[in-house]
C-alpha positions in Angstrom: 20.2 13.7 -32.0 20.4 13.1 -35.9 22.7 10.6 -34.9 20.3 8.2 -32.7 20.3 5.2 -34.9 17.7 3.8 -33.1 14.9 6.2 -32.8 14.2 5.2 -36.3 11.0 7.5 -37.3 10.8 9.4 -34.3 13.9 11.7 -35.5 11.9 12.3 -38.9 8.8 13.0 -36.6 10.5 16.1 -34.5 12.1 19.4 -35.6 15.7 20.7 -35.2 14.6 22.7 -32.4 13.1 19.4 -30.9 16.1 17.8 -31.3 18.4 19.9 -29.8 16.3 20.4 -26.5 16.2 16.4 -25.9 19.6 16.5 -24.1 18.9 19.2 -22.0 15.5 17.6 -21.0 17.7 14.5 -20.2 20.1 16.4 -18.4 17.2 18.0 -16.0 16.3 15.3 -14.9 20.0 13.9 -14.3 20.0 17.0 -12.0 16.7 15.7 -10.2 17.5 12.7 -9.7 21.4 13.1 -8.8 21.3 16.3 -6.5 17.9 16.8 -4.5 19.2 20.1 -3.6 18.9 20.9 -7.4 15.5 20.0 -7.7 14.0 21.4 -4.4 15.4 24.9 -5.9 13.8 24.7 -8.9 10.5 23.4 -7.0 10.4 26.1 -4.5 11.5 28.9 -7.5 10.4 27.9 -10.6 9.8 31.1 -11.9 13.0 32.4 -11.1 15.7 29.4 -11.6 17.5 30.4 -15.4 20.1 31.0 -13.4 20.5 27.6 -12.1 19.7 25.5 -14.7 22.4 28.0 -17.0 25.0 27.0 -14.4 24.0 23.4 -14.9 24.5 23.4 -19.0 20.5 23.7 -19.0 19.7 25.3 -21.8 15.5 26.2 -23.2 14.2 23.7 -20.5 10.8 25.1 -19.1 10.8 22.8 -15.5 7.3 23.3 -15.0 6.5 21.3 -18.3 9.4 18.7 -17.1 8.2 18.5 -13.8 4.7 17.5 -14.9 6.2 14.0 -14.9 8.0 13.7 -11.8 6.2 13.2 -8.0 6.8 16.0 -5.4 9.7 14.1 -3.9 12.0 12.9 -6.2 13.1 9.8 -4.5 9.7 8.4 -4.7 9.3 5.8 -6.6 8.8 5.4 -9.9 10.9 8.7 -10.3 8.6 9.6 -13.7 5.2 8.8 -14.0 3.2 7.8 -16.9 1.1 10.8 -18.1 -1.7 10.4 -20.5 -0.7 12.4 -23.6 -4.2 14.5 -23.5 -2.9 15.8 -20.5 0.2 17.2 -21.6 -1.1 19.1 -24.5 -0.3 22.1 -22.9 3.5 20.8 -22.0 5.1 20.6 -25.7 8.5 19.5 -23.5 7.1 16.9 -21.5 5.1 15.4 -24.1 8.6 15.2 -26.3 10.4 13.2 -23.4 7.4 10.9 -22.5 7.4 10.5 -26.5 11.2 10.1 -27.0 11.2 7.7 -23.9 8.6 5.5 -25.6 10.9 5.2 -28.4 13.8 4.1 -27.0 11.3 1.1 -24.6 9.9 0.5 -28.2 13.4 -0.4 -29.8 14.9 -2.3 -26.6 11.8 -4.8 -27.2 12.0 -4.7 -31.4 15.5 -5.3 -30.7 15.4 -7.9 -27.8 13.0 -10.0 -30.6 15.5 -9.8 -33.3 18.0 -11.3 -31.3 15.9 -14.4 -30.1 17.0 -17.7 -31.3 20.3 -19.2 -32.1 21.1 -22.2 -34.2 20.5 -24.4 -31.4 16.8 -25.9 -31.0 18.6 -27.1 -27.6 19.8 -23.7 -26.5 16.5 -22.1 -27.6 14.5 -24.5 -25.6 16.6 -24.2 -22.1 17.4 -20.5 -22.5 13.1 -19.9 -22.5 12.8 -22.1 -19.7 15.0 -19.8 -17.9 13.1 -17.2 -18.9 10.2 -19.0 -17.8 11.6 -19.5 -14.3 13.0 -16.3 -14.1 9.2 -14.5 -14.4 8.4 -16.9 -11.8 10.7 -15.9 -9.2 11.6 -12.3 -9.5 9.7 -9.1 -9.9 8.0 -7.7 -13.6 9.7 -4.9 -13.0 13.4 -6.9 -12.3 12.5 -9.4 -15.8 11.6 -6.2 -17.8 15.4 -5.2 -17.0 16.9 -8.5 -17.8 18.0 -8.8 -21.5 18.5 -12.8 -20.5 21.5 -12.2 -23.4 23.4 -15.3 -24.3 26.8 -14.3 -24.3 29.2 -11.7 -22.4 32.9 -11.3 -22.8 35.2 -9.9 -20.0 38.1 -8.6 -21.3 40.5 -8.0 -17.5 40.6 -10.3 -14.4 39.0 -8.7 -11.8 37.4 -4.8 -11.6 39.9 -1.4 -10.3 36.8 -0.2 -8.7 36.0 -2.5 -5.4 32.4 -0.5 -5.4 30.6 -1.1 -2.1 27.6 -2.6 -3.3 29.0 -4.4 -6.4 26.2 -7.2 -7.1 28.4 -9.4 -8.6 31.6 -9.0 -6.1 34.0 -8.6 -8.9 37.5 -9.1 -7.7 40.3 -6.7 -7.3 42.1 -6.2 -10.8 44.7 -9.1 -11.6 45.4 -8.7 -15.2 44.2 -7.1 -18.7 43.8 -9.1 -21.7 45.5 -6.1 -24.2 45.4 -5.9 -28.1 48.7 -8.0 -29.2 48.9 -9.4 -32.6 48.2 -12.7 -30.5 45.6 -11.7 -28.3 43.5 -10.0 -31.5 43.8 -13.3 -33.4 42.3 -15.2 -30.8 39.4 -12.9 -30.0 38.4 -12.7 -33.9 38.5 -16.8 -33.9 36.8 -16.5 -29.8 33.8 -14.0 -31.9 33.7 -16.1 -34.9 33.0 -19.4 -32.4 30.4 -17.3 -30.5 28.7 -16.0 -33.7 28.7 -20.2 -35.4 27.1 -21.2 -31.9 24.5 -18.6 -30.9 24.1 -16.8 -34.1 22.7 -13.3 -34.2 21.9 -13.5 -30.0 25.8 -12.6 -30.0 24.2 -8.9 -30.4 23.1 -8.8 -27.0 26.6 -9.7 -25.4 28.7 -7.1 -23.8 32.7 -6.9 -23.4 32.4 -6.3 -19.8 30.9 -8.2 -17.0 32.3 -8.2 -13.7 35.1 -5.6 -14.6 35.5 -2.0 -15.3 35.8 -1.4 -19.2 38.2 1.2 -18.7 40.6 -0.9 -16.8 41.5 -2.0 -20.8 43.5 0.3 -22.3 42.5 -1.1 -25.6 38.6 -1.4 -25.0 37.2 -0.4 -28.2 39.5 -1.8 -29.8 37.7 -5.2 -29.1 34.3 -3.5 -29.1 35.1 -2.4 -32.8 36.1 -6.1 -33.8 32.8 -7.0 -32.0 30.8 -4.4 -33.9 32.4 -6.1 -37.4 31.7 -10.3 -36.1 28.0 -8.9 -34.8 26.8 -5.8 -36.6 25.9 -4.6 -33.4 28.5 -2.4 -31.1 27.5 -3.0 -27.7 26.6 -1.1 -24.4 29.3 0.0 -22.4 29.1 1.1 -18.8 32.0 2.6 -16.6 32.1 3.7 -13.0 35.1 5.6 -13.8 34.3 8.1 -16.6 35.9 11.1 -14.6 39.5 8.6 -14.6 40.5 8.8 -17.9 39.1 11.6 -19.7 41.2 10.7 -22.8 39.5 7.0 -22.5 36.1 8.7 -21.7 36.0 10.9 -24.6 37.1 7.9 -27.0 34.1 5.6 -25.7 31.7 9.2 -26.1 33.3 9.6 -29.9 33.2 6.1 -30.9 29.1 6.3 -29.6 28.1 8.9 -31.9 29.8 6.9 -35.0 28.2 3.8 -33.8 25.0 4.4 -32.4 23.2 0.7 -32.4 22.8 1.5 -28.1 23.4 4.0 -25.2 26.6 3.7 -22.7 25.8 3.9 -19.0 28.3 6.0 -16.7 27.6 4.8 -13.3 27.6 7.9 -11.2 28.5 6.9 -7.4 28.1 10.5 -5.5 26.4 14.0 -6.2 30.1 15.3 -7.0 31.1 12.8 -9.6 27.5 14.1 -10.8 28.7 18.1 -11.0 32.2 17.0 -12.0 30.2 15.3 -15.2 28.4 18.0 -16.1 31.1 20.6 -15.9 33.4 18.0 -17.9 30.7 17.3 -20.7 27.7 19.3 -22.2 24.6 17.9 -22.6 24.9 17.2 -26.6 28.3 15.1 -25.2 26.2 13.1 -23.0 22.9 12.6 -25.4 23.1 8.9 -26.1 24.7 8.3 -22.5 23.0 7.0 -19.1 23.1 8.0 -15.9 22.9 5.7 -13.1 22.6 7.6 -10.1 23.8 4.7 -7.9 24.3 7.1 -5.3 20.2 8.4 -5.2 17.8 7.6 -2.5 16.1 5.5 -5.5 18.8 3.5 -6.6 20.0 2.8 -3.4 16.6 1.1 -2.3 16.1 -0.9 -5.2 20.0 -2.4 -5.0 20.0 -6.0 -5.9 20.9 -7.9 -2.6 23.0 -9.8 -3.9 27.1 -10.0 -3.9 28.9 -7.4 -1.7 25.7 -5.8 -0.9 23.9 -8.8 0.1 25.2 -8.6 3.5 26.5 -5.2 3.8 25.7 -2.6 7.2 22.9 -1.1 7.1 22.2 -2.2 3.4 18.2 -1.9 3.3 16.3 -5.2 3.3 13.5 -3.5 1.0 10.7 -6.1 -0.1 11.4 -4.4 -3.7 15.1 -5.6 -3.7 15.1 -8.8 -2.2 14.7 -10.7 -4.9 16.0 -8.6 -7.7 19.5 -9.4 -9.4 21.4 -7.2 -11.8 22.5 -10.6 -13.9 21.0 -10.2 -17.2 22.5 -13.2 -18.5 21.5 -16.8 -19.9 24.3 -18.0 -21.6 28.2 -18.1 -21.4 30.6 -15.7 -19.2 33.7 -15.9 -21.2 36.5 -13.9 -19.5 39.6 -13.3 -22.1 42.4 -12.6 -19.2 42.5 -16.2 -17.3 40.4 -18.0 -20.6 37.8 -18.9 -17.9 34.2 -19.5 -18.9 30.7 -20.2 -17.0 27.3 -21.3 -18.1 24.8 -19.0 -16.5 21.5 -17.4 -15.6 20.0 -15.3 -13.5 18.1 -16.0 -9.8 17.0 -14.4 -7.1 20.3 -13.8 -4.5 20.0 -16.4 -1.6 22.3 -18.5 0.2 22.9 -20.9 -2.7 23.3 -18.1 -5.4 24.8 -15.1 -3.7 25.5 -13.2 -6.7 22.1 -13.4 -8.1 23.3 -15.8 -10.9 22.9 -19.7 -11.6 26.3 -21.2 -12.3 25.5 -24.6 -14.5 29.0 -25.4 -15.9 32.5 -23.9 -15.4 35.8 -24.7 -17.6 38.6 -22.8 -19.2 40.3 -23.0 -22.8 43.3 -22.2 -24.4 42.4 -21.4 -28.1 39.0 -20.6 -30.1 38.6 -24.7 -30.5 38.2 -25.3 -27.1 35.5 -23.0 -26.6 33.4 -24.1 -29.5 33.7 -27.6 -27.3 33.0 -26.3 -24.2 29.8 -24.4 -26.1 28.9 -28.0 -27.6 29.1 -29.7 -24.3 27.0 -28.2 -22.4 24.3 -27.5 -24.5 24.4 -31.5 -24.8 24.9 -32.3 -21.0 23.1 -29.3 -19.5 20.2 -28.4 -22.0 17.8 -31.6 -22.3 15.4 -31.2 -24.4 12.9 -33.4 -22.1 12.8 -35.2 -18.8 15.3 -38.7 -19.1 13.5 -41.6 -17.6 15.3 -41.7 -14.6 15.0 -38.3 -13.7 13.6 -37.4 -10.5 10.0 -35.4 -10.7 9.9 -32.6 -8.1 8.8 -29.2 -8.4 10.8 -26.3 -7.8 11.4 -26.0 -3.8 10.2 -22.1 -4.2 6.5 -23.3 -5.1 3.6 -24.4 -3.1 2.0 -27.1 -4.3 -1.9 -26.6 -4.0 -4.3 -30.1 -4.9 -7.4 -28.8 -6.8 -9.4 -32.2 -6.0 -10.9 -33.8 -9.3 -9.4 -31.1 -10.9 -5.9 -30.2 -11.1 -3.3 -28.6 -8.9 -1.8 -25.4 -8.5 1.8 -24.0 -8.3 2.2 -20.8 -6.2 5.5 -18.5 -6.2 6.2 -15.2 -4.8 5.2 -13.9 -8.0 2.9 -16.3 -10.3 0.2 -18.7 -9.5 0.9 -21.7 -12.2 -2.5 -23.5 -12.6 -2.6 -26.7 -14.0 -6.5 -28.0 -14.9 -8.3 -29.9 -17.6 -7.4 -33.3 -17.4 -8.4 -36.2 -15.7 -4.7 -37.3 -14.9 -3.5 -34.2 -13.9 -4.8 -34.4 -9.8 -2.6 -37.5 -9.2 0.2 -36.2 -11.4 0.6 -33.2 -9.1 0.2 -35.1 -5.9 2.8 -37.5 -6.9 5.5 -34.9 -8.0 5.0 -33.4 -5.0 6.1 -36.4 -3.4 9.6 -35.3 -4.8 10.8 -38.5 -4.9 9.8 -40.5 -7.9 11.2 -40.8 -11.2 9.7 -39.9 -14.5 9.5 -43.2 -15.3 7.7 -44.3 -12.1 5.2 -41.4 -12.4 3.9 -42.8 -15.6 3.7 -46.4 -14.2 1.8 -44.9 -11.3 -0.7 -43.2 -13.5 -1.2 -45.5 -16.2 -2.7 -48.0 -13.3 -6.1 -45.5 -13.9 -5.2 -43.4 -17.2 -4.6 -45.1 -19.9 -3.5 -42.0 -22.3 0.1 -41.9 -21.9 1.0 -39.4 -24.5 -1.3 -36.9 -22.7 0.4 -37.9 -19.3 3.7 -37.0 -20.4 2.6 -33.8 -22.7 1.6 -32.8 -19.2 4.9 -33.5 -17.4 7.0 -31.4 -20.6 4.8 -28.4 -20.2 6.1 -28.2 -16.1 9.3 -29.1 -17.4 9.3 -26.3 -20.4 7.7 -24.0 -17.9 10.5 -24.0 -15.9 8.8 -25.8 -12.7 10.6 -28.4 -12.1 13.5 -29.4 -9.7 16.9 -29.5 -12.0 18.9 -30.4 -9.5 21.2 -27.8 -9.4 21.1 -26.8 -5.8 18.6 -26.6 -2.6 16.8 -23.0 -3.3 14.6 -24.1 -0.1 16.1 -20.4 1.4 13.9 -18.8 -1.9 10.4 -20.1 -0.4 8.4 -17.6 0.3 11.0 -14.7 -0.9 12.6 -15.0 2.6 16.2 -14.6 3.0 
């Protein structure tokens, strides 16, 4: 673990020994989580399981310390609790992993903050009221997961993998963009354009979005000029690490030589799990992810969104329905058919099936293009204000509550936005409600009795920085109420 860039203090904090055991900790839990089986035997022998977690790679875990922070059945949910640390003084092992898992929350946030603004006031502006939105309509636990990054690169046309429950519905593999002299030159300039627009955010892009990373031969190559344009070399997660061990090994070498992040391997059945473990040992795996798409767990908090929004027998769980696995605000630039979208993420519904907001769409055939594209739309689709023709509505997913003589209200699934403390604010609300008014109307109407109009319209850019106005994107009237 000497090699985990980004547990900073904590590796100086922990001996050798300490070190060393972190994996296997990591990998009990894999086991928990991926095959019941595996943890009901350890439940119901605790004493007497070496032998099981030996065949496993398990090596100097005590499972009664471990299991301190997991329920009785694993597939509860959350699979680890939260255990004060005066209560663990007697499980050294559990108190490592609650600590080490601390850490790595700890840097996700540090590093989330680093990466914040880009050179764009405009960008900056739209990208929080997206944000803003976004806490509004889904879950704390779904905006906690979304990184709300500003750029992502794709690097084939279409995914080899055609996974069941894919939340984005990537298309069946078309084409690869490889590593030509031609195709490297243009992804430096494409990284150079990205870095000039969006600065140091470019750090929380990925070079995979709807598409399987080791459908590209030549992957890391393009993650390694991406490390060089960024300084950071970005997560990487694969549904296929059992394919190509050759590939697989690469990405798990290339990790321990650049360790700014953990890869994910998505694991999609308990045998893929086994065939893992006996492939690589615990140490392999130490800055690596498992997603256990195929647990009880996973499987109920799916996003409902693309292939799984309307698959048989797919679980229509309150905790999923409005959860996305988009964790983008910014631009999906795809390499193979020089495609790009502006997005950001939403809750799945009719209007936005794959749990994404699509604001602009275009294509380009060198860097230049791009860097217009970029320039475009933060001019046509990032105001910095409401235009005085605009129409003033609130977002179709809030109720509108009148606070007579004092205000109004604006209830979603998830916040209540309270509006209070001026004497213009009552008619304000009732006559956005109306939906049908312009800005510049709204002021007429209100200046008739309130004479401050630099107050009135402080009022009206706080809804519209708060994300709680209508943009007029598309009817969401399907989100109201979170039902489907």
């Amino acid at each position: 673990m000497d090699d985990l860039h980004f547990c900073g203090d904590f590796n100086n904090q922990i001996s050798i020994d300490e070190k060393r055991l972190i994996p296997h900790i990591k990998r009990f839990i894999e086991c928990a989580v991926g095959a019941p089986e595996f943890y009901a035997a350890v439940h119901e022998n605790t004493a007497g399981c070496a032998s099981l977690l030996q065949a496993r790679g398990i090596l100097g875990v005590d499972p009664v310390q471990v299991a301190a922070l997991m329920p009785e059945i694993v597939s509860e949910l959350p699979l680890l609790k939260k255990v004060p640390a005066a209560e663990l003084e007697d499980k050294p092992q559990a108190l490592l992993w609650q600590r080490y898992a601390d850490t790595i929350a700890r840097y996700r946030v540090t590093w989330r903050q680093l990466r914040e603004k880009t050179p764009s006031n405009l960008f900056n502006a739209w990208r929080q009221r997206q944000i803003n939105r976004c806490q509004s309509q889904l879950s704390k636990e779904t905006n906690q997961n979304i990184v709300h990054g500003t750029i992502a690169f794709e690097l084939s046309k279409g995914c080899s993998m055609g996974c069941s429950f894919c939340g984005v519905a990537a298309e069946p593999l078309q084409e690869v963009f490889m590593y030509t002299g031609e195709n490297a030159g243009l992804w430096q300039d494409i990284l150079n354009v990205a870095v000039d627009r969006l600065g140091a955010t470019v750090g929380t892009g990925t070079c995979y979005w709807a598409t399987e990373p080791s459908d590209n031969p030549d992957y890391l190559k393009f993650v390694e000029d991406f490390g060089k344009a960024t300084g950071v070399y970005p997560q990487t997660t694969t549904a296929a690490p059992m394919r190509n061990l050759d590939w697989t090994r690469k990405l798990l070498r290339f990790r321990k030589q650049h360790s700014t992040a953990m890869d994910r391997f998505s694991i999609l059945s308990a045998n893929v799990l086994n065939r893992v473990h006996e492939t690589f040992s615990a140490e392999d795996l130490a800055l690596t992810v498992l997603d256990m798409q195929h647990s009880a767990s996973s499987v109920r908090l799916r996003a409902q969104s693309g292939r799984n929004r309307n698959a048989t027998g797919s679980p229509q769980l309150e905790l999923a329905q409005d959860h996305t696995i988009a964790c983008l605000t910014g631009y999906r630039v795809n390499m193979a058919d020089r495609s790009v979208l502006l997005i950001s993420p939403c809750p799945p519904s009719n209007s936005w099936p794959l749990g994404y907001r699509v604001y602009a769409a275009g294509n380009f055939s060198c860097a230049a293009e791009l860097d217009d594209f970029i320039g475009e739309t933060i001019k046509k689709c990032m105001p910095g204000q409401v235009s005085s023709g605009d129409i003033l509505a609130f977002r179709r997913d809030l109720d509108f509550i009148a606070l007579p003589e004092e205000g109004f209200q604006l209830q979603s699934k998830y916040r209540l936005h309270k509006m209070t403390g001026s004497p213009h604010l009552a008619q304000l609300g009732r006559l956005i409600a109306r939906g049908n008014l312009t800005f510049w109307s709204v002021i007429e109407e209100l200046m008739v009795q309130h004479k401050d109009v630099l107050a009135i319209m402080s009022s009206i850019q706080k809804l519209f920085d708060q994300g709680l106005l209508e943009d007029g994107l598309s009817d969401e009237s399907d989100l109201r109420g979170g039902k489907k």
